[in-house]
mmCIF file of the N, C-alpha and C atoms, coordinates in Angstrom:
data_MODEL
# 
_entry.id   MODEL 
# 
loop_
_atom_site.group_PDB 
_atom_site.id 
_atom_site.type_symbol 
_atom_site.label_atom_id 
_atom_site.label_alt_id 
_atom_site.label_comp_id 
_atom_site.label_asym_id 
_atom_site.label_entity_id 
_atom_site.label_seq_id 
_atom_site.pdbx_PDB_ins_code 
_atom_site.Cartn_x 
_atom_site.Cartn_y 
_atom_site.Cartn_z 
_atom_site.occupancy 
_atom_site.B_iso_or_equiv 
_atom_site.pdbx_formal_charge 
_atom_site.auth_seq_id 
_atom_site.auth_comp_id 
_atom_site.auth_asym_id 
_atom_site.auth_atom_id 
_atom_site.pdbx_PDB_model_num 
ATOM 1   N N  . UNK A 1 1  ? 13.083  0.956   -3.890  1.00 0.00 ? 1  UNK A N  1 
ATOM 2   C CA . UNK A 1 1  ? 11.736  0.729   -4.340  1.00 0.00 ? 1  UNK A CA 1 
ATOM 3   C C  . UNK A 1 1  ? 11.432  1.490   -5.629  1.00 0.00 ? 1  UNK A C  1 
ATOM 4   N N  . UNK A 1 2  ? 11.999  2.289   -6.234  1.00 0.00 ? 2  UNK A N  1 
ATOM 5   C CA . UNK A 1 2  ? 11.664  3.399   -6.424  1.00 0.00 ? 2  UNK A CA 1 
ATOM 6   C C  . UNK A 1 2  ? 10.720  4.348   -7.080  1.00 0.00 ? 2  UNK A C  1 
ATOM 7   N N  . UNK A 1 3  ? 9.991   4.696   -5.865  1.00 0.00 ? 3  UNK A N  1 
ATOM 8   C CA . UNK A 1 3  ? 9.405   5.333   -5.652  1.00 0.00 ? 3  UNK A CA 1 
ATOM 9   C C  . UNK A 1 3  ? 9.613   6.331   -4.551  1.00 0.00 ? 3  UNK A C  1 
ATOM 10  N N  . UNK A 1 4  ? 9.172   7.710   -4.605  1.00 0.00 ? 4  UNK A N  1 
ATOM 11  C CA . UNK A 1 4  ? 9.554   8.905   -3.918  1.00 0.00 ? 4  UNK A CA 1 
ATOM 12  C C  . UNK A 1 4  ? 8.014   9.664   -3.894  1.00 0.00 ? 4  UNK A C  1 
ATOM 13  N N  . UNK A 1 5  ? 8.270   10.908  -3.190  1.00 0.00 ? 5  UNK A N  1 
ATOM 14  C CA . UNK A 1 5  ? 7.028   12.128  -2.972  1.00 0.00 ? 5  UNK A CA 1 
ATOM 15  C C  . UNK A 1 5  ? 7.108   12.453  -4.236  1.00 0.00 ? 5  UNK A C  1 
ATOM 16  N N  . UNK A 1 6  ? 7.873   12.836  -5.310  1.00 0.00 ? 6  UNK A N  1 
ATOM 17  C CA . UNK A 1 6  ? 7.807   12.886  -6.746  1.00 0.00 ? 6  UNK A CA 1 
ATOM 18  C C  . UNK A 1 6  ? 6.811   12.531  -7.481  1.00 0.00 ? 6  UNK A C  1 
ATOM 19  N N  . UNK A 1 7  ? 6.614   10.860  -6.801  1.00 0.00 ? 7  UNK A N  1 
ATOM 20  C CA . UNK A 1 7  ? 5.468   10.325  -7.516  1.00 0.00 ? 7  UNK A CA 1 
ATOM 21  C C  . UNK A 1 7  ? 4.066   10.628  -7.130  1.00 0.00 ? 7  UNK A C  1 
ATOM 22  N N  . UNK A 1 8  ? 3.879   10.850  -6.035  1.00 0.00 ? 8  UNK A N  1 
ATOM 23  C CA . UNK A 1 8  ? 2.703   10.808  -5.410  1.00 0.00 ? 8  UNK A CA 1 
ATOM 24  C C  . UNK A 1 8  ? 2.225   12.591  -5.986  1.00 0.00 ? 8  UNK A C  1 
ATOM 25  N N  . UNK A 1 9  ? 0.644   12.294  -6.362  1.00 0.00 ? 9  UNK A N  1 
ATOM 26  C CA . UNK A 1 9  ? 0.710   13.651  -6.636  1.00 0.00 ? 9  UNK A CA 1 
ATOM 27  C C  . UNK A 1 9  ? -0.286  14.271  -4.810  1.00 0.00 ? 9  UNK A C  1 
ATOM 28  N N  . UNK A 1 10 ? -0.580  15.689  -4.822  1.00 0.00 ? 10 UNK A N  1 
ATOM 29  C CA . UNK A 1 10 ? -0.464  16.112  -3.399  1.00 0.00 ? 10 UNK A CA 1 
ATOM 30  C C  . UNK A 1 10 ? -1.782  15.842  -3.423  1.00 0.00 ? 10 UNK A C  1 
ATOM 31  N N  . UNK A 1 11 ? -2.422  14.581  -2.848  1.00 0.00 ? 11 UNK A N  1 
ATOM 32  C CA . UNK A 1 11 ? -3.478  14.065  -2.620  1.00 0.00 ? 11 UNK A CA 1 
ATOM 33  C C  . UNK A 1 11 ? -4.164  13.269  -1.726  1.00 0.00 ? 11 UNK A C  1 
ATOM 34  N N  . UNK A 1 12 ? -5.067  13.105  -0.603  1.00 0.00 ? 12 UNK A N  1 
ATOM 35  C CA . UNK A 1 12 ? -4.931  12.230  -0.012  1.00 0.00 ? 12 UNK A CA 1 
ATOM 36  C C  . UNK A 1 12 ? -4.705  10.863  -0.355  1.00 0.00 ? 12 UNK A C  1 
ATOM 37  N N  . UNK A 1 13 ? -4.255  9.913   0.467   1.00 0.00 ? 13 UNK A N  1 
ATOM 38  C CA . UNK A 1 13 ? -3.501  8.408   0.307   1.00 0.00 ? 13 UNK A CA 1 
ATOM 39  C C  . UNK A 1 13 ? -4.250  7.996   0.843   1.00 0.00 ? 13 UNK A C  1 
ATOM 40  N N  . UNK A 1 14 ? -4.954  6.162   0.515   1.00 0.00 ? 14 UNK A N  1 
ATOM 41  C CA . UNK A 1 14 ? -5.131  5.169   0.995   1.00 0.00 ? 14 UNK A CA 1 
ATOM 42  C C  . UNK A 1 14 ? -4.014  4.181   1.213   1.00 0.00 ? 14 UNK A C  1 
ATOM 43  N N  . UNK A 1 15 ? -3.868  3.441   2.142   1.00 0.00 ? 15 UNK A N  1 
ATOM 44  C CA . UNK A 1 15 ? -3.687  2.421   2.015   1.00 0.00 ? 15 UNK A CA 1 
ATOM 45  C C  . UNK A 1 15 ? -4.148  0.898   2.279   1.00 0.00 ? 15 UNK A C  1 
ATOM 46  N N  . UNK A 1 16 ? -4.700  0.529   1.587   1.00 0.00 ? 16 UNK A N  1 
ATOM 47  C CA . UNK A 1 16 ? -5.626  -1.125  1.925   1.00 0.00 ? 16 UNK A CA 1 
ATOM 48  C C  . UNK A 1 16 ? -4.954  -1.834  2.294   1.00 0.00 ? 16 UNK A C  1 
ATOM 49  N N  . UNK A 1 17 ? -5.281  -2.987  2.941   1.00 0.00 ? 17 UNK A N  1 
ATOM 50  C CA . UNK A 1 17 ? -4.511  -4.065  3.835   1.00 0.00 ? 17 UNK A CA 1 
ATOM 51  C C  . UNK A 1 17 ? -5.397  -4.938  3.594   1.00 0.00 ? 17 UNK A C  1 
ATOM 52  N N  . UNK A 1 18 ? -4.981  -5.997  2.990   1.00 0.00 ? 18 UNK A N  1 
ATOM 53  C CA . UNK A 1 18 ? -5.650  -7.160  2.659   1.00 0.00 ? 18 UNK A CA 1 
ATOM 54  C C  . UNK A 1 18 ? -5.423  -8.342  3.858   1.00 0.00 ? 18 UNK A C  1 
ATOM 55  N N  . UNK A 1 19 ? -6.176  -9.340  4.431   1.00 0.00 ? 19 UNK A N  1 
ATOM 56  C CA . UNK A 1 19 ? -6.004  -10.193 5.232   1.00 0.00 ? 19 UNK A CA 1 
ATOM 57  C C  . UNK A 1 19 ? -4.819  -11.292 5.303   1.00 0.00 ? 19 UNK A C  1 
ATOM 58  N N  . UNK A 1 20 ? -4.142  -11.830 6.245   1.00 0.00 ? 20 UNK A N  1 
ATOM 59  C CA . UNK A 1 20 ? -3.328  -12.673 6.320   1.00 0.00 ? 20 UNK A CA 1 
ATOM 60  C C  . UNK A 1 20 ? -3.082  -13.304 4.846   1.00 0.00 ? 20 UNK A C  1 
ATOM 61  N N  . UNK A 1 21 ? -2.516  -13.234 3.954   1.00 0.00 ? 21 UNK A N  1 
ATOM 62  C CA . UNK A 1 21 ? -2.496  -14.168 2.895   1.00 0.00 ? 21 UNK A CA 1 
ATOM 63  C C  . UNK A 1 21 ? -2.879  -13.160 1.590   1.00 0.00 ? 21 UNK A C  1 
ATOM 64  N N  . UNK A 1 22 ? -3.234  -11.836 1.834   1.00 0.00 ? 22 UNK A N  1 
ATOM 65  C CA . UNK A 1 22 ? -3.531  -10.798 0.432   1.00 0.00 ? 22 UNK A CA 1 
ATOM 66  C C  . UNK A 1 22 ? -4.961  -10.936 0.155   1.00 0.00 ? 22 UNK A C  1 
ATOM 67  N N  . UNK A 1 23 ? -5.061  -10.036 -0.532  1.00 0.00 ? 23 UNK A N  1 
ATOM 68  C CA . UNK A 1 23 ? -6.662  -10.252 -1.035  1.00 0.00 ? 23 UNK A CA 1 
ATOM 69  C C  . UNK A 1 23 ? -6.733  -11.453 -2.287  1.00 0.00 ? 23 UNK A C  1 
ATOM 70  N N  . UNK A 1 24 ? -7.864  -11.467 -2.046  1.00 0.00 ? 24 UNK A N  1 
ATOM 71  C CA . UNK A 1 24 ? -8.392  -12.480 -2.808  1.00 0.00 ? 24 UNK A CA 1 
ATOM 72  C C  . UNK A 1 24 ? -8.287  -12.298 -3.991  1.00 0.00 ? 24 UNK A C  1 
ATOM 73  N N  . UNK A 1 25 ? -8.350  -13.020 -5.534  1.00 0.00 ? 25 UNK A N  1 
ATOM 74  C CA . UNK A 1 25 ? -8.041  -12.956 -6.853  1.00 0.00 ? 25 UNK A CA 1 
ATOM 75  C C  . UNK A 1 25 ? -9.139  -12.192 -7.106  1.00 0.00 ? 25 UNK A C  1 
ATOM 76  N N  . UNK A 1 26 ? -10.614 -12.285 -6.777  1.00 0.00 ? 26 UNK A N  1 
ATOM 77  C CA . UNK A 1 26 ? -11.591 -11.296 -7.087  1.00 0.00 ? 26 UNK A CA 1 
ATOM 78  C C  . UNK A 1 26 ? -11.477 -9.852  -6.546  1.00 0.00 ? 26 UNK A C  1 
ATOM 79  N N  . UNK A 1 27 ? -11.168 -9.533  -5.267  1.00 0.00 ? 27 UNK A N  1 
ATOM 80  C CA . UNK A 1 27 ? -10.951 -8.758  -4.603  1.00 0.00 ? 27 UNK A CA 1 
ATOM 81  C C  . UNK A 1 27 ? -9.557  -8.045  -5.213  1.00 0.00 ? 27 UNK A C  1 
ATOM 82  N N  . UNK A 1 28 ? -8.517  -8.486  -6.027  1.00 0.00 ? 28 UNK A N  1 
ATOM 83  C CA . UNK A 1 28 ? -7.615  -8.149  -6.454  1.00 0.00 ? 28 UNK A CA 1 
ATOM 84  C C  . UNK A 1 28 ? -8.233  -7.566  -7.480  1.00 0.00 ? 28 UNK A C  1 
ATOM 85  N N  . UNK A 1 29 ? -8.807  -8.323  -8.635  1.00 0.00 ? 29 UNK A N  1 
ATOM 86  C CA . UNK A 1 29 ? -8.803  -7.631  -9.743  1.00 0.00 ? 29 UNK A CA 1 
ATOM 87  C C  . UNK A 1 29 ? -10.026 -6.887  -9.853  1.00 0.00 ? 29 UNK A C  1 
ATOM 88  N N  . UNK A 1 30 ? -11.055 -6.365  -8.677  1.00 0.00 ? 30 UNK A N  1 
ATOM 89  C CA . UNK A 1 30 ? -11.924 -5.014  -8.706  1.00 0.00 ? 30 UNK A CA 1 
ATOM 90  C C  . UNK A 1 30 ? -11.188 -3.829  -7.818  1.00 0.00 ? 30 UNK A C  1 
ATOM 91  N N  . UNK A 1 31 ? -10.129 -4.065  -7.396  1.00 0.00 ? 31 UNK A N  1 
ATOM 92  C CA . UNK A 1 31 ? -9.649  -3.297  -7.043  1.00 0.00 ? 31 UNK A CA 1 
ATOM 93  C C  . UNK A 1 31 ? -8.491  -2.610  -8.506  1.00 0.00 ? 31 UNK A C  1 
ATOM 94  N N  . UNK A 1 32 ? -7.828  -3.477  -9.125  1.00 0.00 ? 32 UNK A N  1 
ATOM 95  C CA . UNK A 1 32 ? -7.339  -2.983  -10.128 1.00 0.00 ? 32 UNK A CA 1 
ATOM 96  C C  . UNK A 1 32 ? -8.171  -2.987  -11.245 1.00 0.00 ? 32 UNK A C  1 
ATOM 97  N N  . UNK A 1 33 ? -9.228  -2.598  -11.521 1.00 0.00 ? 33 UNK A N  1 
ATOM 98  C CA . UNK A 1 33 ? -10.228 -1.807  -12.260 1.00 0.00 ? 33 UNK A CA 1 
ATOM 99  C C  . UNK A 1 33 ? -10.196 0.052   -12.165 1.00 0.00 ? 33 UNK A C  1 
ATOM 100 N N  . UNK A 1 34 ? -10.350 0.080   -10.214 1.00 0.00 ? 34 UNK A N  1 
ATOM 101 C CA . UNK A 1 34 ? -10.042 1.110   -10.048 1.00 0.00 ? 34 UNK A CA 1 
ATOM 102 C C  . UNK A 1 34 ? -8.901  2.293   -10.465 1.00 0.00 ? 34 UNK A C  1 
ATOM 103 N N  . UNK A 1 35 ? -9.498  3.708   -10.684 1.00 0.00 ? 35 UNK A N  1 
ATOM 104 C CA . UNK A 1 35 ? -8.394  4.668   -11.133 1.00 0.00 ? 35 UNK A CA 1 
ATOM 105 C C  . UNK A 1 35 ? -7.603  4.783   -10.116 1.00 0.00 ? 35 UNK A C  1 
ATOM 106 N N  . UNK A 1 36 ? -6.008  5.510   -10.121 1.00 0.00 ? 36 UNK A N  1 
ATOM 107 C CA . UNK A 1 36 ? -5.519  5.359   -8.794  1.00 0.00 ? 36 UNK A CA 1 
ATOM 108 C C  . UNK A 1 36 ? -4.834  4.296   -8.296  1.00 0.00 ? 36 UNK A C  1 
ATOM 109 N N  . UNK A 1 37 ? -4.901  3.099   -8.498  1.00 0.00 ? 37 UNK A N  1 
ATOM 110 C CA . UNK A 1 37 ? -4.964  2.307   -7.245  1.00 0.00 ? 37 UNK A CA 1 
ATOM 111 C C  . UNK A 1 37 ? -3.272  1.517   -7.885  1.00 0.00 ? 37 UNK A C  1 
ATOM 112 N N  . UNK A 1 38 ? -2.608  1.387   -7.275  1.00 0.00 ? 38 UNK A N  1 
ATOM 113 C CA . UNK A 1 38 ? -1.488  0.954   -7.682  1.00 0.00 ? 38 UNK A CA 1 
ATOM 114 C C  . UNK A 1 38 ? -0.744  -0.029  -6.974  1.00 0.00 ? 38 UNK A C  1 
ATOM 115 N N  . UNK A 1 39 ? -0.729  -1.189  -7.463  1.00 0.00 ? 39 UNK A N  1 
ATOM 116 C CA . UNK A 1 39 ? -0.573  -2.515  -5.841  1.00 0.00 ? 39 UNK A CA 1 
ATOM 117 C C  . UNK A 1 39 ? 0.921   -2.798  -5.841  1.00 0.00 ? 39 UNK A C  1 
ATOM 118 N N  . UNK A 1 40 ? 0.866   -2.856  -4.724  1.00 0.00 ? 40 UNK A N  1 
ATOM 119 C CA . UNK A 1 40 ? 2.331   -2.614  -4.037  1.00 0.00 ? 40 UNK A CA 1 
ATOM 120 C C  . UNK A 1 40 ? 2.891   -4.262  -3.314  1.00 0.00 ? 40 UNK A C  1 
ATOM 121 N N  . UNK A 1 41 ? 3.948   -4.761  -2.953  1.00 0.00 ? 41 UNK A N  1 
ATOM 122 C CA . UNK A 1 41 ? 3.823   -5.677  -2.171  1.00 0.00 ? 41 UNK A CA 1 
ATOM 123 C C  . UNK A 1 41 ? 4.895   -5.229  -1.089  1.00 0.00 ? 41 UNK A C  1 
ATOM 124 N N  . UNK A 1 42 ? 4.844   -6.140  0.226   1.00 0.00 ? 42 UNK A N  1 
ATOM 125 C CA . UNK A 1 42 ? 5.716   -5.429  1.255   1.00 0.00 ? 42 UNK A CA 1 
ATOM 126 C C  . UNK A 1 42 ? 6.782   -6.919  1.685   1.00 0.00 ? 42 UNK A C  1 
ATOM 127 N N  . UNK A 1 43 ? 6.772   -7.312  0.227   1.00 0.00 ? 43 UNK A N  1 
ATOM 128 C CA . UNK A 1 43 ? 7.487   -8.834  0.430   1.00 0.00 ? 43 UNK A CA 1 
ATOM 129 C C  . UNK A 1 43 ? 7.305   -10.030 0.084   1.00 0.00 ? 43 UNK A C  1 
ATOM 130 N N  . UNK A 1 44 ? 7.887   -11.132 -0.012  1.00 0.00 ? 44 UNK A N  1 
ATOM 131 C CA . UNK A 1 44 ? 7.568   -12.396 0.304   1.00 0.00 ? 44 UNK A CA 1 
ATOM 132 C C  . UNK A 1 44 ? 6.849   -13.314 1.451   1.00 0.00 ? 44 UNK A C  1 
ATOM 133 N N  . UNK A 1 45 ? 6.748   -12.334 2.111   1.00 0.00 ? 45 UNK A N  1 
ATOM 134 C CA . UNK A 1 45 ? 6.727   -13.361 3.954   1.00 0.00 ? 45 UNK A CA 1 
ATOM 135 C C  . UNK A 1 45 ? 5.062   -12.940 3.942   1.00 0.00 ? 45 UNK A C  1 
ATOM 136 N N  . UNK A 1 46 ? 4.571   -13.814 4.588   1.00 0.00 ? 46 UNK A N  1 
ATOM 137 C CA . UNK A 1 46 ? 2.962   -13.482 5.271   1.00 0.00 ? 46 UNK A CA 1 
ATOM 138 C C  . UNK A 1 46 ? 2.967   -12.382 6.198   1.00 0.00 ? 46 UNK A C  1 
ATOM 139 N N  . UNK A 1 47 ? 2.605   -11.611 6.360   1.00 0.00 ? 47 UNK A N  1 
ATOM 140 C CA . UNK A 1 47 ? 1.942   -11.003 7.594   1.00 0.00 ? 47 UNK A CA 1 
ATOM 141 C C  . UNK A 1 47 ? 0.744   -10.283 8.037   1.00 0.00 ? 47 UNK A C  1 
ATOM 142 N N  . UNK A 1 48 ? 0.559   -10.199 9.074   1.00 0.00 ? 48 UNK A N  1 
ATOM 143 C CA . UNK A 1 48 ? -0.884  -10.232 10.302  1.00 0.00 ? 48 UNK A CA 1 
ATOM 144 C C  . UNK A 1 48 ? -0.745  -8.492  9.667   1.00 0.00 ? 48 UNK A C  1 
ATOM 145 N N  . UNK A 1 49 ? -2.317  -8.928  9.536   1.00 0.00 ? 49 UNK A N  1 
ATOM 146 C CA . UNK A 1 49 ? -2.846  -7.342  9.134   1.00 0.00 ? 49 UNK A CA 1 
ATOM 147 C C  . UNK A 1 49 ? -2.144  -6.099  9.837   1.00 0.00 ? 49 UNK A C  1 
ATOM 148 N N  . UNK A 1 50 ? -2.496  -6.605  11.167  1.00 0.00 ? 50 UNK A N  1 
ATOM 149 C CA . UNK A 1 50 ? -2.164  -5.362  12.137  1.00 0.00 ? 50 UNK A CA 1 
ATOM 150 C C  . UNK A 1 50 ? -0.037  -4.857  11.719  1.00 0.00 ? 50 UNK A C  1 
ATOM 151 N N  . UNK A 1 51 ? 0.687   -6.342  11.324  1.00 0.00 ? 51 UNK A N  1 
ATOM 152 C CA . UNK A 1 51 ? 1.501   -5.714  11.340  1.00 0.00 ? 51 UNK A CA 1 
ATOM 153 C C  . UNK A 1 51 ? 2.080   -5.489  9.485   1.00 0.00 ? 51 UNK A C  1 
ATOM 154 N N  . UNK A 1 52 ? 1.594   -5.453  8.879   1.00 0.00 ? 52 UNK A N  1 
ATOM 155 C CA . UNK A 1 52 ? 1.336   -4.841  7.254   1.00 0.00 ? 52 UNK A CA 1 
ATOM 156 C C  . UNK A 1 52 ? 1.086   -3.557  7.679   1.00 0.00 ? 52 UNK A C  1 
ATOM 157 N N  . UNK A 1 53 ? -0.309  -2.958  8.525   1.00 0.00 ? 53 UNK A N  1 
ATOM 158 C CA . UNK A 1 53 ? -0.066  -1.626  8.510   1.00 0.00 ? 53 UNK A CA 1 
ATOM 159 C C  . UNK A 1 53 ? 0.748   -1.234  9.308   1.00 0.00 ? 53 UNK A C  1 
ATOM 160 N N  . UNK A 1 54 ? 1.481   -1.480  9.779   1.00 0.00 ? 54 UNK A N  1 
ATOM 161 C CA . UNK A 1 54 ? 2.463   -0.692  10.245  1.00 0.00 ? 54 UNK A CA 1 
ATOM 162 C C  . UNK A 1 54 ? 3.829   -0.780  9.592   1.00 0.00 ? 54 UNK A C  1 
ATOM 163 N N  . UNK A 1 55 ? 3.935   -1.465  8.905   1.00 0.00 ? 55 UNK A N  1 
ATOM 164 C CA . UNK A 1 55 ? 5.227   -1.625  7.828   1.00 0.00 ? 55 UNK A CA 1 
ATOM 165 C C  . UNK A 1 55 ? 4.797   -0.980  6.520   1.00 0.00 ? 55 UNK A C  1 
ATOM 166 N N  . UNK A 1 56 ? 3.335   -0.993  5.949   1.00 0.00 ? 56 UNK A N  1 
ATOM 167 C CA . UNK A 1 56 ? 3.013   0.134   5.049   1.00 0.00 ? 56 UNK A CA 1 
ATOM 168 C C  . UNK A 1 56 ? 3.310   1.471   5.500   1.00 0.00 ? 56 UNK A C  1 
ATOM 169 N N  . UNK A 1 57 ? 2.857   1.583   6.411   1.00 0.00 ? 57 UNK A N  1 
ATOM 170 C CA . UNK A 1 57 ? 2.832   3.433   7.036   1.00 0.00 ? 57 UNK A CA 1 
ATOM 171 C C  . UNK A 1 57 ? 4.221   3.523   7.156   1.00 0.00 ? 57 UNK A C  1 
ATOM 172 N N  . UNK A 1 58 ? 5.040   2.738   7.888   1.00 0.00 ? 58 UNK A N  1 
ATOM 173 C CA . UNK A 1 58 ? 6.469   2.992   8.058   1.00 0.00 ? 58 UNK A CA 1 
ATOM 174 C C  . UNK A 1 58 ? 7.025   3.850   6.147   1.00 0.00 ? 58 UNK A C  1 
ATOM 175 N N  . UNK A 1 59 ? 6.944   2.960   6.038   1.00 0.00 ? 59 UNK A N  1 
ATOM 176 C CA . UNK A 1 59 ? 7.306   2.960   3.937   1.00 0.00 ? 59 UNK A CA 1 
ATOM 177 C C  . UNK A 1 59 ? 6.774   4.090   3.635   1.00 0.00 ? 59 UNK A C  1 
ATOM 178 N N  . UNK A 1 60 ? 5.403   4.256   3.597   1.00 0.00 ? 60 UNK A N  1 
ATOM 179 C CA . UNK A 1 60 ? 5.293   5.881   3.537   1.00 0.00 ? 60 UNK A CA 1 
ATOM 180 C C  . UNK A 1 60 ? 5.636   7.021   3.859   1.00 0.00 ? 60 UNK A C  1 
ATOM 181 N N  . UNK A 1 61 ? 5.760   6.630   4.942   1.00 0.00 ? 61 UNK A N  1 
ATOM 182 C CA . UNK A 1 61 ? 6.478   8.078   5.889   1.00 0.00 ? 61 UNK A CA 1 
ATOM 183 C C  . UNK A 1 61 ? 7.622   8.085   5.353   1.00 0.00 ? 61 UNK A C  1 
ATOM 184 N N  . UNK A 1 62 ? 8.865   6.796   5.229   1.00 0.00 ? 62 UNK A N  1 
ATOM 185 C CA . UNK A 1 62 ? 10.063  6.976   4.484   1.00 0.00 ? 62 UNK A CA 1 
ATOM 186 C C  . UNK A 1 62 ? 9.826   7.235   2.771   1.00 0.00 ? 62 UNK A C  1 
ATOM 187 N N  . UNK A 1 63 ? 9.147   7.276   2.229   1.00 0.00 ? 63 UNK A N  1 
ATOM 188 C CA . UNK A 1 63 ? 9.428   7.624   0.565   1.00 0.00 ? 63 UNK A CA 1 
ATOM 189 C C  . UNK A 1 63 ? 8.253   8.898   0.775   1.00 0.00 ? 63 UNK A C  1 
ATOM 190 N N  . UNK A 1 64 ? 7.878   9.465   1.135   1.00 0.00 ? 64 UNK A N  1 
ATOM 191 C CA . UNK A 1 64 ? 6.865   10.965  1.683   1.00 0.00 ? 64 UNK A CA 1 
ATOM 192 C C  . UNK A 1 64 ? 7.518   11.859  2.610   1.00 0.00 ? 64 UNK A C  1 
ATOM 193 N N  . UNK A 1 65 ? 7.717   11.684  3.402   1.00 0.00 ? 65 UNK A N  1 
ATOM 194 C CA . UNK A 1 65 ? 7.772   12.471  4.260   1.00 0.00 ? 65 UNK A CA 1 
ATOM 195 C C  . UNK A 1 65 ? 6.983   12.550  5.590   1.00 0.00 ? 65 UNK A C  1 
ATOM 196 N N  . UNK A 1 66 ? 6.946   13.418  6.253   1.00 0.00 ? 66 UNK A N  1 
ATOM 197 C CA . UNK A 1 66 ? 6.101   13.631  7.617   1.00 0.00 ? 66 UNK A CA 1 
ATOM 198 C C  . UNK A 1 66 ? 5.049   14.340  7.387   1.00 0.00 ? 66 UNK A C  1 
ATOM 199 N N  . UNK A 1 67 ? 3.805   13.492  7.615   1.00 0.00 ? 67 UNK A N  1 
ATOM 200 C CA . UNK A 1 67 ? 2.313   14.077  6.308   1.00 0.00 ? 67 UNK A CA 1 
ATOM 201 C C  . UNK A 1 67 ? 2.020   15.104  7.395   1.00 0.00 ? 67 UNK A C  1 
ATOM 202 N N  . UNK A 1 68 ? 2.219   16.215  7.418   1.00 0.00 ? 68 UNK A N  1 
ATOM 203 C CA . UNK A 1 68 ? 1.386   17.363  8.721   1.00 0.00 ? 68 UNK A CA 1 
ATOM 204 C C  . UNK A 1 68 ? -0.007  17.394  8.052   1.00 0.00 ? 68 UNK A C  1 
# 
């Protein structure tokens, strides 16, 4: 991916989860207005909110570490 804890500076993290299908083109581009915000994808394939966050968080924990 690369990306590592290197990049991240020591700050709290969001991560957004957009609905079945991504956010919307409006919803995309007020979000990349925002400072910070850096869009990521977790693929080609669709998937159900519930399981995006858990394949985001997975990804984090592997390029971070174990957030105590």
């Amino acid at each position: 991916m690369g990306w590592g804890a290197a990049t991240f500076p020591p700050a709290p993290a969001a991560i957004l989860i957009g609905h079945e299908g991504s956010f919307s083109a409006d919803e995309a581009a007020k979000l990349q207005t925002k400072p910070n915000v850096t869009p990521l994808s977790l693929g080609p394939k669709i998937l159900h909110a519930d399981t995006a966050a858990v394949a985001a968080l997975t990804l984090s924990q592997a390029a971070c570490g174990d957030w105590r």
